[in-house]
C-alpha angles and dihedrals in degrees: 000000000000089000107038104161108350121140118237129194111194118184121192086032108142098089145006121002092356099062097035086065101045080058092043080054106040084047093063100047099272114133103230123215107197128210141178141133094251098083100192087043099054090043089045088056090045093061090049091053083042091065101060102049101269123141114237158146130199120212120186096227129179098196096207091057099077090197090058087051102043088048083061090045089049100046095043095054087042084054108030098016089221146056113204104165129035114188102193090206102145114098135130143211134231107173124205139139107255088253092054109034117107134221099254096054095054095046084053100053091039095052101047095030095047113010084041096064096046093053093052097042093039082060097056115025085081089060098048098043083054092054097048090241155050141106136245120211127196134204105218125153150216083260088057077057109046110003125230148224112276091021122101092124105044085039101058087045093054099048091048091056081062099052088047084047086065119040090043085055082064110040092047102031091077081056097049100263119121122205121202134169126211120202114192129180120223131339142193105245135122093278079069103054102074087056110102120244107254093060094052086052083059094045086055086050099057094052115068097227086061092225143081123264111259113230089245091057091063095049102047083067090051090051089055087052100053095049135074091261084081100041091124100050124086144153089026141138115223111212104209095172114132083241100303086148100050 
């Protein structure tokens, strides 16, 4: 098994691409450490993992509170004395033309997309410098590549979690840690169920494979990341797409 015995911390893991790769890890020998701010959620898709074997922990995180993240951090290393794998997955969306977004839309998106994912990585790059290994993994987006319409805010934290893919890449790869984004396009989760269904028609149109990424697909590129199969590639974005940028 391309994971046996890794610790890997998921945020944003009680649904959607989050847990299916918890699953995608946990199947192939990592022990999975979930996170997400919906405590009875995250719990609720432990015990699943739980059933079938799996070794796991559940943490109710809100990943712009750093206490809330340094007590996981704290509590994983206490029960399993290492980290080897972070997958930055958490993130939100609060949709509005420029003219229109508050605020208060754009503070929010900015604080658990971008400031999220430094809190998490800046508590546990020190552990795995210090090992010698690991590997950080970012959640970043289409949207991080080419923009869209309606979304100033998500955009701008997208392409941020690039720019900290990067030069990460380059500040802990002389220490053994690799850093690598994944953008996918669009996927079929829960943020998608409330979109009528004439809009996603025209998100299936715009990608040549005429269909929406399933959870599982995206994992299965973050479990290549984490193993040994993708010990030579670091400070990239990965495109998963279906083709939008063809």
């Amino acid at each position: 098994m391309k994971l046996q015995g890794r610790v890997a911390v998921i945020t944003g893991a009680a649904a959607g691409i989050g847990f299916a790769t918890a699953q995608r890890f946990a199947a192939e020998g990592a022990l999975v450490v979930l996170c997400d701010v919906q405590e009875e959620r995250v719990r609720a898709a432990a015990g699943t993992l739980a059933a079938t074997g799996a070794t796991v922990s559940a943490f109710k995180v809100d990943v712009t509170r750093r206490d809330e993240v340094d007590a996981m951090v704290a509590a994983t290393l206490a029960k399993h004395g290492r980290i080897d794998i972070l997958v930055n997955n958490a993130g939100i969306t609060k949709d509005a033309r420029l003219a229109k977004m508050s605020e208060a839309q754009f503070d929010a998106v900015i604080d658990v997309n971008l400031k999220g994912v430094f809190n998490c990585a800046q508590a546990v790059a020190s552990i795995m410098t210090e090992q010698g290994s690991g590997v950080i993994l970012n959640a970043s987006s289409v949207v991080g590549l080419y923009g869209n319409f309606g979304q100033t805010n998500y955009a701008a934290s997208k392409f941020g979690v690039i720019g900290f893919t990067k030069t990460w890449a380059r500040e802990l790869g002389p220490k053994g840690v690799r850093v690598n984004a994944v953008c996918p396009g669009f996927v079929a989760t829960e943020i998608l169920q409330t979109v009528p269904e004439k809009v996603l028609d025209g998100m299936k149109s715009s990608c040549w494979l005429r269909r929406l990424a399933e959870p599982a697909e995206i994992a299965s590129i973050y479990t290549f990341l984490a193993s040994d199969d993708a010990s030579y590639v670091n400070g990239v974005a990965i495109e998963a797409s279906g083709g939008m940028s063809l």
